[in-house]
C-alpha positions in Angstrom: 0.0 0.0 0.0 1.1 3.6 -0.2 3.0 4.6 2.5 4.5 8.2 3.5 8.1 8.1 1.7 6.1 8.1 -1.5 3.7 10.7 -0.5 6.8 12.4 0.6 8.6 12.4 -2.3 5.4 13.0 -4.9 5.3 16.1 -3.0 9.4 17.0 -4.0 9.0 16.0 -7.6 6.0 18.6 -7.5 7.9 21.3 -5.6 10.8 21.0 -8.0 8.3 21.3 -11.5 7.0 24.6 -9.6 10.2 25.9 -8.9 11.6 25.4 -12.5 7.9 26.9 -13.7 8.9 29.7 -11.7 12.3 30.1 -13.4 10.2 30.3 -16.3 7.6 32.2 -15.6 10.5 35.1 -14.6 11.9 34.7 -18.1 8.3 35.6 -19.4 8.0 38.5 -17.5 11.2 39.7 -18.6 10.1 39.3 -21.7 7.2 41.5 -21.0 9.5 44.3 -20.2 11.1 43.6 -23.3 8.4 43.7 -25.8 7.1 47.0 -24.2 10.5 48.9 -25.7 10.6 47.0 -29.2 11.0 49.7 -32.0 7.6 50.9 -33.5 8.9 50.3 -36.8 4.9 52.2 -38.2 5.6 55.1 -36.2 5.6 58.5 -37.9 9.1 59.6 -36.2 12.3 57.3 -35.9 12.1 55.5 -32.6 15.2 56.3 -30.2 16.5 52.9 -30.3 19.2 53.9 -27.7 16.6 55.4 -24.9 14.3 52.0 -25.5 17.4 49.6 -25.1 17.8 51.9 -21.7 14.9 51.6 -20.9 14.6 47.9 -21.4 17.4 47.4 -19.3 16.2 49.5 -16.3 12.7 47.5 -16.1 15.0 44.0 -16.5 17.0 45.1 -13.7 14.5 46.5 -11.3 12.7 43.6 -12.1 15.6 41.5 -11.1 15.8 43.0 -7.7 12.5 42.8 -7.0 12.5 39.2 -7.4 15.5 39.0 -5.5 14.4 40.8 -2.4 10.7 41.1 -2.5 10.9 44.2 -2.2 9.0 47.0 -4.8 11.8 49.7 -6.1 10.9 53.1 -6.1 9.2 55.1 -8.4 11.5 56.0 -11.5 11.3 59.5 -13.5 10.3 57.5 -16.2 6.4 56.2 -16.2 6.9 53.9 -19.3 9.6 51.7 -17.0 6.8 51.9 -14.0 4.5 50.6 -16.1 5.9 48.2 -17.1 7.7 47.1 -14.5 4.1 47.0 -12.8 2.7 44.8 -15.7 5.9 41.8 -15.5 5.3 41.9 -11.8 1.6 41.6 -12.0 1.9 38.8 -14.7 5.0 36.9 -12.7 2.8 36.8 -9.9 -0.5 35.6 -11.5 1.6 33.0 -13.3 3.3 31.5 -10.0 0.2 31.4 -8.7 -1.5 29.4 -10.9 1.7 26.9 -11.3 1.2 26.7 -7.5 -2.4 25.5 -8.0 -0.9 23.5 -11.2 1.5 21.5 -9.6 -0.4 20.6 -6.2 -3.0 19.2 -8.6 -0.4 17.4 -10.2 0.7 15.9 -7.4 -2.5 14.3 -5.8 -3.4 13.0 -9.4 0.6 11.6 -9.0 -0.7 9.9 -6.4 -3.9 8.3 -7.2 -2.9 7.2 -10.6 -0.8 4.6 -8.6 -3.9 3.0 -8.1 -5.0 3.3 -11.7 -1.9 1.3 -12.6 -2.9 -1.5 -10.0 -6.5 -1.8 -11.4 -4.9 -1.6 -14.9 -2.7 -4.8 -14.5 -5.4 -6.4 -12.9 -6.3 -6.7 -16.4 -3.7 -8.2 -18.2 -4.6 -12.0 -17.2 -7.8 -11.3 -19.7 -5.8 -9.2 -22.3 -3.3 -11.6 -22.3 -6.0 -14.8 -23.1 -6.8 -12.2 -26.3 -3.2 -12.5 -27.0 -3.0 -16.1 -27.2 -6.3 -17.0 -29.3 -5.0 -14.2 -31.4 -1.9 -16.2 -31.9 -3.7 -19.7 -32.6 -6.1 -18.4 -35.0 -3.1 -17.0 -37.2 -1.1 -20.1 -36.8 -4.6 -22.1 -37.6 -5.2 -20.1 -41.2 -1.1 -20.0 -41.8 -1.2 -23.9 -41.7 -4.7 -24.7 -42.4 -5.6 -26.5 -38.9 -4.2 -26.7 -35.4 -0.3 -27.4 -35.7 0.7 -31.0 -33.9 3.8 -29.3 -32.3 1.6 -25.9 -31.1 1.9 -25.1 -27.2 -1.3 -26.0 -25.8 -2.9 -23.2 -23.5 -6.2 -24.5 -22.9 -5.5 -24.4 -19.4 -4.9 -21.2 -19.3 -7.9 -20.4 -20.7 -9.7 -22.4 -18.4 -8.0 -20.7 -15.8 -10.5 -20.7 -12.6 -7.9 -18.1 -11.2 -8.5 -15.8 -13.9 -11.8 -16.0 -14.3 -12.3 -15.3 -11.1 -10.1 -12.0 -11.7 -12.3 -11.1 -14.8 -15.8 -11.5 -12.9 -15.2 -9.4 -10.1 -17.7 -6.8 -10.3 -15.7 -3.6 -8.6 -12.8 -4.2 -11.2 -15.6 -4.2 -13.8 -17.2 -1.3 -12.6 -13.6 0.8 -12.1 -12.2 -0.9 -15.4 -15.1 0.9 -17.6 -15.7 3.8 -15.5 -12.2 4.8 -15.6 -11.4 2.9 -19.0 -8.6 0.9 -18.0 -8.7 -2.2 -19.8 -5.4 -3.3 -21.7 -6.0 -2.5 -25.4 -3.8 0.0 -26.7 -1.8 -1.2 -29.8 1.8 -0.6 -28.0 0.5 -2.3 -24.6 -0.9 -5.5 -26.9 2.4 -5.4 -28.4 4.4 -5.5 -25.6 2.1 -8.4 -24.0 2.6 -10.5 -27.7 6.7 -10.0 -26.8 5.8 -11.0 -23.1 4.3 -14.5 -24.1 6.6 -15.5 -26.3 9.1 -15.2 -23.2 6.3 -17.1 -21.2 6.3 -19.8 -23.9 10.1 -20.7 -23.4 9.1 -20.9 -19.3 9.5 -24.4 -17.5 6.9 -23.3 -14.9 4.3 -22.4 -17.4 5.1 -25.2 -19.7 4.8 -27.6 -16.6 1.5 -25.9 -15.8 0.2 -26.0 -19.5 1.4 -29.9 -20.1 -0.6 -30.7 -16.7 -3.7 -32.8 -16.4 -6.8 -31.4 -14.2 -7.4 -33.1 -11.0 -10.7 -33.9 -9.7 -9.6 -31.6 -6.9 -11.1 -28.5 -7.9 -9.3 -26.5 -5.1 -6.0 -28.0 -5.9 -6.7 -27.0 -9.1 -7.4 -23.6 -8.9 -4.5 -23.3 -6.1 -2.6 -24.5 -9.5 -4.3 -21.8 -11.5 -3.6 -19.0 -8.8 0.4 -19.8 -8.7 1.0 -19.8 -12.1 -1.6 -16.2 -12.2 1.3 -15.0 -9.5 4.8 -16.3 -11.3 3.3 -14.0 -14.3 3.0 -11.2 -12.5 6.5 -11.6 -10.8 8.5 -13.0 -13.6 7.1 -11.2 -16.8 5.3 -7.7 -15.4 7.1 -6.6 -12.6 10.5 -8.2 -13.9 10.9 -9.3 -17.7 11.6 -7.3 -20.7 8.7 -6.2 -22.9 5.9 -5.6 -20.0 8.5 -3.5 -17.6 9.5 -1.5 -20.6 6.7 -0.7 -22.2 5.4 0.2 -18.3 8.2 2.3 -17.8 7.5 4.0 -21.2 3.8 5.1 -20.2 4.8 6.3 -17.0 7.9 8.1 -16.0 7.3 7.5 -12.1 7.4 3.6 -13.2 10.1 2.6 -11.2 9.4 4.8 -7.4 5.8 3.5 -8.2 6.6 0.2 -8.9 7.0 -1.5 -5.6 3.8 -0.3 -4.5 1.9 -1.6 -7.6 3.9 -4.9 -7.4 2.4 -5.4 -3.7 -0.9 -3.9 -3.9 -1.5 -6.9 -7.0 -0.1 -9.5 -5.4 -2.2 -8.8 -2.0 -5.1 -8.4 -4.4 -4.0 -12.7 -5.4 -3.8 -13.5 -1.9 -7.5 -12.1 -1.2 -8.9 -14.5 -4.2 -8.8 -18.0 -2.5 -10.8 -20.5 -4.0 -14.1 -20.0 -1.8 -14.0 -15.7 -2.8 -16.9 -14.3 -4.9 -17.2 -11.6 -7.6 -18.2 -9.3 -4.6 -14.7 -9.5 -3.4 -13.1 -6.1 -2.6 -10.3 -4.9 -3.8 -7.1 -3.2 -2.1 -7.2 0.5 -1.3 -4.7 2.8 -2.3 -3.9 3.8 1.5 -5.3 2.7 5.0 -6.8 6.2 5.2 -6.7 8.0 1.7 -8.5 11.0 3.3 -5.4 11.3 6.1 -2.7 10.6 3.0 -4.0 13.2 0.8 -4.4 16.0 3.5 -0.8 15.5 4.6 0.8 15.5 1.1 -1.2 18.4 0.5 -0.4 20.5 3.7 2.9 19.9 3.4 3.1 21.2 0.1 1.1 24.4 0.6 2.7 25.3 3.6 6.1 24.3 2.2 5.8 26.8 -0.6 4.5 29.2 2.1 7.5 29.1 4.3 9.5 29.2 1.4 11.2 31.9 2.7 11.7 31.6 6.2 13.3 28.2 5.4 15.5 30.0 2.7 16.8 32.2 5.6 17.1 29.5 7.5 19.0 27.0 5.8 21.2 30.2 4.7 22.1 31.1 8.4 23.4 27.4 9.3 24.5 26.4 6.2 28.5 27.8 6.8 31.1 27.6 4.2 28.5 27.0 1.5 26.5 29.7 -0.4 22.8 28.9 0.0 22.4 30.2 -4.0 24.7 27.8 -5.0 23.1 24.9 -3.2 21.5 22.1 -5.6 17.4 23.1 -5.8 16.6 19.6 -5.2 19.0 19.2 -1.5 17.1 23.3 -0.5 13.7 21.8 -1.6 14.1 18.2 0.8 15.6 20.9 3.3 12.4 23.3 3.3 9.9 20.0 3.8 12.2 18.2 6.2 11.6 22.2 8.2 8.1 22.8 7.5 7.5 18.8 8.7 9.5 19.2 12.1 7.2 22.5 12.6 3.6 21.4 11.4 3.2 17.9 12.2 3.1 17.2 15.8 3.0 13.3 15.7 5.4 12.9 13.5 8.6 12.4 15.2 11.9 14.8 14.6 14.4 11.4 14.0 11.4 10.1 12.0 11.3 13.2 9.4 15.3 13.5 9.2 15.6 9.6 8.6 12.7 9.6 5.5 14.9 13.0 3.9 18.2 11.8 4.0 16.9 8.4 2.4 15.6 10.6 -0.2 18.3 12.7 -0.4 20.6 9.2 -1.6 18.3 8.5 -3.7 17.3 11.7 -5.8 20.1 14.1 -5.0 24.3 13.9 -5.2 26.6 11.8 -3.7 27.4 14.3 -1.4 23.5 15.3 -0.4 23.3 13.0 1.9 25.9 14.3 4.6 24.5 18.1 3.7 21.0 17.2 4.5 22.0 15.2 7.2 24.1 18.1 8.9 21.6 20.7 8.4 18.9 19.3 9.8 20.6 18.3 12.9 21.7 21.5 13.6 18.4 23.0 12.8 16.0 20.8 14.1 18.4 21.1 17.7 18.1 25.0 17.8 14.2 25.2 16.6 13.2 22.8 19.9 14.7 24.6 21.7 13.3 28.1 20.7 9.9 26.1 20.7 9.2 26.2 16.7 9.5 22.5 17.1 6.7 20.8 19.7 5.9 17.5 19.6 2.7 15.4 21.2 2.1 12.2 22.0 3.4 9.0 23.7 6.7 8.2 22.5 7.8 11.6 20.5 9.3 13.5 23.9 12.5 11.6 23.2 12.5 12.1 19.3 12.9 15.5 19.6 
């Protein structure tokens, strides 16, 4: 299930795409300033190309220091550089604002999609029986009848397992509703490549060659195990399935282990004696509690944005904060605003989960960084009080 290091680090990936917008968005508004001091080339008299290049570079610098500090400049002499200093500012801001919105939208639909991908491969078993009888219909018309020497998968589509799978009515409902059935033509492809790996298999051809018993729960035991060696040996490992998985989503990998356990619980709840009425896995324990914590910490993460900035600045010595990577300032500012807003979370808790991101999303060297700083800081915001913790157990964390 989804647990708080992915929540966690859903929230950095999103912090980091609003960051860079922001980048952007400056470059825009600079732009602005730009376009207000281009030549009227239809204008009755000759523009004064040298008093517009001036005056671009005034606006472009003003605007500059504004961003920097935060603070409005004065009023020039000139009202065509106020003005449109006034307009790149008003733009810059009503841009960041909506990335803001963007990219914390982004970020719970990050989430949820995990378990998209979970009900998605739910559905393979039944794409992958459209796979085969596609198969022995072409081999059927290219040798005009069933080939002596053809790999026989009757059994798998006789499968009690996977019929089991198909029938149940919530992954029917969630399958249409949010139209997740296996059928594009590069997933079919990719599931073709996957069977012919299957096909070479000792396992499967073991399971195929097999006889049914007149043990109907041995036999769908039978069924289930071979439904789980697919999903661990050709979709979560393999070639064509994890690449073409990889290719439709870039968060493949992080997501991965989550998807891989929430399918293979999803087997474990389908014994032999479970109906079509079976439920299936959640994407969290308490979705509702998830959500509001990746959310709050992303809000109030991009509102303490500067406080953190200043703070990082004053303990990080020898390094210049401007020069520090944006993704080691970013797990910085989360790992603060976590220490500070969430009172049941405990202080070794939060540094542990940040320096395990910071190893694996950030340099060689992030590690030790993160690890310092937030030693330091989280030691001198207790005891100032920024940092209070509640709860049994959490005195000694902090």
């Amino acid at each position: 299930m989804l647990n708080r290091r992915l929540l966690r680090i859903k929230v950095m990936q999103s912090l980091y795409s609003y960051h860079q917008a922001v980048g952007a968005d400056l470059m825009l508004a600079q732009d602005r300033i730009a376009a207000a001091f281009e030549p009227d080339l239809s204008a009755k008299e000759a523009p004064d190309r040298r008093q517009l290049e001036g005056q671009r570079k005034l606006g472009e610098a003003q605007l500059r220091e504004w961003y920097k500090t935060g603070v409005l400049p004065e009023k020039t002499d000139d009202k065509a550089v106020d003005a449109a200093l006034a307009d790149a500012i008003s733009y810059f801001e009503a841009q960041v604002k909506k990335d803001g919105a963007f990219y914390g939208g982004q970020l719970l639909v990050g989430a949820e999609s995990i378990h998209d991908q979970y009900l998605h491969l739910l559905n393979l078993p039944a794409a992958l029986l459209g796979v085969i009888e596609e198969e022995q219909s072409r081999e059927e018309r290219r040798r005009l009848g069933p080939s002596e020497n053809a790999l026989d998968a009757s059994r798998l589509h006789q499968s009690a397992a996977i019929a089991k799978l198909m029938a149940n009515e919530q992954l029917q409902a969630l399958t249409i509703r949010r139209k997740l059935a296996w059928e594009g033509a590069e997933e079919v492809d990719a599931l073709r490549a996957a069977w012919q790996e299957m096909k070479a298999d000792g396992p499967l051809r073991e399971y195929l060659g097999g006889k049914p018993t007149d043990d109907a729960v041995l036999d769908y035991d039978a069924d289930l195990e071979i439904l789980r060696l697919f999903y661990k040996d050709y979709v979560f490992k393999g070639e064509a399935l994890p690449r073409q998985l990889e290719s439709d989503d870039l968060n493949w990998e992080e997501n991965r282990p989550i998807v891989r356990n929430l399918v293979l619980k999803t087997l474990k709840m389908l014994p032999f004696g479970a109906d079509e009425k079976q439920e299936l896995m959640n994407l969290s324990a308490n979705w509702a509690d998830d959500r509001e914590f990746a959310e709050t910490l992303y809000k109030q993460t991009l509102i303490e944005d500067d406080k953190m900035e200043k703070l990082i600045a004053g303990s990080a010595q020898n390094w210049d904060v401007e020069r520090v990577a944006l993704l080691d300032k970013i797990i910085l500012k989360m790992a603060l605003t976590e220490m500070q807003l969430f009172r049941g979370i405990p202080v070794k808790v939060t540094i542990n989960e940040y320096i395990e991101i910071s190893k694996l999303y950030s340099t060689p060297k992030s590690k030790q960084f993160v690890n310092g700083i937030l030693d330091k800081l989280a030691t001198d915001l207790a005891a100032s009080g920024d940092i209070r913790k509640s709860g049994r157990g959490l005195l000694d964390n902090q």
